[in-house]
C-alpha positions, -999 to 999 in steps of 0.1 A, spaced: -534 -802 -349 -564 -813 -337 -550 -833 -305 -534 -798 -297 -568 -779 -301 -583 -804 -277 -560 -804 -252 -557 -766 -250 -595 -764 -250 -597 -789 -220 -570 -775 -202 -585 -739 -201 -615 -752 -194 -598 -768 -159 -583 -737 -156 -612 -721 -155 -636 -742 -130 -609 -746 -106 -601 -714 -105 -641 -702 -104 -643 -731 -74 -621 -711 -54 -595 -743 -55 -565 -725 -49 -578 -693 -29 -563 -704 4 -535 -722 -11 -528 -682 -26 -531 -666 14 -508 -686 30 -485 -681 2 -486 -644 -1 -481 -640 41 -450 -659 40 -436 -636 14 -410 -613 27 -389 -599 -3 -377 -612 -40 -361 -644 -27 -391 -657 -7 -416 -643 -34 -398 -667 -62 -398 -694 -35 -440 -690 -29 -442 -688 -66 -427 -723 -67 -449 -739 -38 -477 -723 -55 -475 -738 -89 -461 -769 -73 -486 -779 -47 -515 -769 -76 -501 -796 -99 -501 -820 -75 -537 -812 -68 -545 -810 -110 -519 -837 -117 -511 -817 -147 -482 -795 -155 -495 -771 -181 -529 -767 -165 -508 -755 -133 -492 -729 -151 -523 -715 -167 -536 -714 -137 -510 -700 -114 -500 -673 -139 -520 -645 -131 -514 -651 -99 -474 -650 -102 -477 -621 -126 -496 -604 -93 -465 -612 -71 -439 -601 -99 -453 -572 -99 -460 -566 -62 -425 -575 -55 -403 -565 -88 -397 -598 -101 -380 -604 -138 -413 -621 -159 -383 -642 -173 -368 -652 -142 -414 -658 -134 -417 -675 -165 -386 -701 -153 -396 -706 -122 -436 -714 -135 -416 -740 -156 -391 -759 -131 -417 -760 -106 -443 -775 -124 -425 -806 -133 -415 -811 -98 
């Protein structure tokens, strides 16, 4: 339990500076002009948490970092939050 604790703690403490560093800001702007319509928006969700893991080298810190941002585009462009929640997922192991 207290490995879990730790590791969430850390992780949303990443989350947090990278986020307040403005690490992913233009990584987010080149995404969001490329999107077009549903396909491409699931498609920029998946660059998006991709190319952030690479940067973070660690799965779950990508997806608590790129999930306001992807619930942004769901909404934006209609998107199912499971179909969101998927993608998040596959992406991030990538």
């Amino acid at each position: 339990m207290n490995e879990i604790f730790l590791l969430s703690l850390l992780t949303g403490g990443l989350a947090a500076m990278v986020t307040k560093a403005g690490g992913i800001e233009w990584i987010v702007q080149k995404v969001e002009k490329s999107i077009k319509g549903k396909k491409s928006a699931d498609f920029g969700i998946g660059i998006l948490v991709s190319l952030t893991d690479l940067a973070v080298a660690n799965n779950t810190v990508a997806i608590i970092i790129n999930g306001s941002i992807a619930k942004k585009i769901s909404l934006k462009h209609n998107l199912d939050k499971r179909r969101v929640a998927g993608i998040l997922g596959i992406f991030s192991i990538l």
